[in-house]
RODRENTI-697507 format. One record per residue (C-alpha): residue in three letters; x, y, z. Coordinates in nm, 2 decimals. Example, Ala and Ser with C-alpha at 12.3 -4.5 7.8 and 13.67 -1.06 7.14 Angstrom:
REM RODRENTI-697507
ALA	1.23	-0.45	0.78
SER	1.37	-0.11	0.71
REM end
This chain:
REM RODRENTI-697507
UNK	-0.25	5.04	-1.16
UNK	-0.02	4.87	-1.39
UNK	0.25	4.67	-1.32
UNK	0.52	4.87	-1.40
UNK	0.40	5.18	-1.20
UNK	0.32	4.97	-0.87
UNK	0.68	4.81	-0.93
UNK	0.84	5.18	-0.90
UNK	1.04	5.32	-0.61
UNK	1.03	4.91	-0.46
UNK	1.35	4.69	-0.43
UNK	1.41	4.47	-0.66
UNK	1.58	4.14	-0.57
UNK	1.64	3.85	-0.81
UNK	1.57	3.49	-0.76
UNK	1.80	3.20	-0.91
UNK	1.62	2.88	-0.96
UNK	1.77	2.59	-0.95
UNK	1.64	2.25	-1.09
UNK	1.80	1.87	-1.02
UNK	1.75	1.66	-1.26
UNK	1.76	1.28	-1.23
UNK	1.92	1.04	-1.47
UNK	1.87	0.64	-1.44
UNK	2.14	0.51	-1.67
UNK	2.11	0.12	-1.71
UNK	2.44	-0.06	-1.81
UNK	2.46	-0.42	-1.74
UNK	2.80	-0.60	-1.61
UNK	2.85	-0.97	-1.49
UNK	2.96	-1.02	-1.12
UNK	3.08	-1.28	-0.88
UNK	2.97	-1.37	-0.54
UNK	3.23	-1.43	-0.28
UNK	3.32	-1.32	0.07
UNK	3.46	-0.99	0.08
UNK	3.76	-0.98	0.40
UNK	3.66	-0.68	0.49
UNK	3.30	-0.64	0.46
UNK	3.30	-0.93	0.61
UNK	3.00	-1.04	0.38
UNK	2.88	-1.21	0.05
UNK	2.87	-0.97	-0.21
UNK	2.91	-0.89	-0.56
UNK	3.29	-0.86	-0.68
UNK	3.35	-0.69	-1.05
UNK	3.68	-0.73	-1.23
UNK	3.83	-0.39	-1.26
UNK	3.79	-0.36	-1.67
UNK	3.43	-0.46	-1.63
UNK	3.40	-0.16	-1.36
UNK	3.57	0.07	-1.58
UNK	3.36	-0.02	-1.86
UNK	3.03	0.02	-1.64
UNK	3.13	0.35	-1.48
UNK	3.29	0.50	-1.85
UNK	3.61	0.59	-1.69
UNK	4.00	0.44	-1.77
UNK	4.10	0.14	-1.63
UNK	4.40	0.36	-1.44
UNK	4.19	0.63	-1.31
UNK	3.96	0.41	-1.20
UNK	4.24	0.21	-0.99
UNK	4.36	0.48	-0.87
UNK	4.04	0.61	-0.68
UNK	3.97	0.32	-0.56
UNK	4.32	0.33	-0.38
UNK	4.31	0.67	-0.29
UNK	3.98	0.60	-0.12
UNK	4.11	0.25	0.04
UNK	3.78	0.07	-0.16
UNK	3.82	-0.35	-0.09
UNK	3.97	-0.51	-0.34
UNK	4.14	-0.86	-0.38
UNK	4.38	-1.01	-0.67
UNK	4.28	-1.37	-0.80
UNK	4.50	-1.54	-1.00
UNK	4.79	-1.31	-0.89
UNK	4.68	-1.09	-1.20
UNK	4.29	-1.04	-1.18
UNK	4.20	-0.75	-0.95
UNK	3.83	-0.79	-0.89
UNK	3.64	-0.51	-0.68
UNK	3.41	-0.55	-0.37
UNK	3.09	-0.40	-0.59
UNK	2.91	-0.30	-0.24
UNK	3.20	-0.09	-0.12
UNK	3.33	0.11	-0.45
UNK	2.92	0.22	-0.45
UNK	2.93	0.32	-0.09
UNK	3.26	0.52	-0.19
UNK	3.11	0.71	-0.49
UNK	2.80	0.83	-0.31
UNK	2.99	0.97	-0.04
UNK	3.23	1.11	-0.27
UNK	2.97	1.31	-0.49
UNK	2.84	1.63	-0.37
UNK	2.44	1.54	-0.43
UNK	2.28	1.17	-0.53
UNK	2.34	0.85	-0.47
UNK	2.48	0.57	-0.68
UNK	2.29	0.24	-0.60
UNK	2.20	-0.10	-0.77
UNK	1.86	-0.10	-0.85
UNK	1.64	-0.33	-0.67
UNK	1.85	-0.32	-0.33
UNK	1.69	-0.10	-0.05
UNK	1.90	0.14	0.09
UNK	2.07	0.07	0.46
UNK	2.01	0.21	0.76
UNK	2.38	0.43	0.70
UNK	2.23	0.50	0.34
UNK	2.52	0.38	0.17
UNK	2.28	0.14	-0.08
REM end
C-alpha cells in the first residue's frame, strides 16, 4: 500500500516545530567592587555608558529601564551613575520571556536570578 492511498479518507493535522537556539555573546567591560545599599552585598558596579555599550542599547533607554524597573543604582561624583551589575542582570532575566542573562563563571542562585 503506498503512502498516499493509506493516507486517504484519515485526518490530517499539522505539526509546528519549534527550535531555541542559544547564543553566548562575549563582550568584555571593566567593573568596580563596592557595597551595593540595597543588595546589601559586595558586587560588581558598571558605569551606565560602559552598560550601554555592553548590552548595545542607548545610554537613555537604557536609564530609563533601569528606572522603570527600580534596578539599584548610585551617583559618584554627583555626575557618574554606576549600576549595581548583579541586580540590572536579575532584572533582564525576569523581564525576558525565555533565557537567562548571566555572567559566565557564577553559578546560578537558589532564586535563579544568576
Amino acid at each position: 500500500m503506498s503512502w498516499d492511498k493509506s493516507m486517504e479518507g484519515s485526518q490530517h493535522r499539522e505539526v509546528v516545530l519549534e527550535i531555541e537556539h542559544i547564543k553566548v555573546v562575549r563582550k568584555r567591560a571593566k567593573t568596580k567592587l563596592a557595597i551595593c545599599g540595597e543588595c546589601k552585598k559586595t558586587t560588581d558596579f558598571i558605569t551606565l555608558p560602559r552598560a550601554a555599550e555592553l548590552f548595545s542599547i542607548n545610554r537613555s533607554d537604557l536609564f530609563e529601564f533601569i528606572q522603570s524597573s527600580g534596578c539599584h543604582f548610585r551617583v559618584e561624583n554627583g555626575q557618574v551613575i554606576m549600576l549595581c551589575l548583579t541586580d540590572l542582570l536579575t532584572t533582564m532575566s525576569k523581564r525576558m520571556r525565555t533565557g537567562t542573562v548571566k555572567l559566565l563563571g557564577e553559578k546560578n542562585h537558589e532564586e535563579g536570578s544568576l
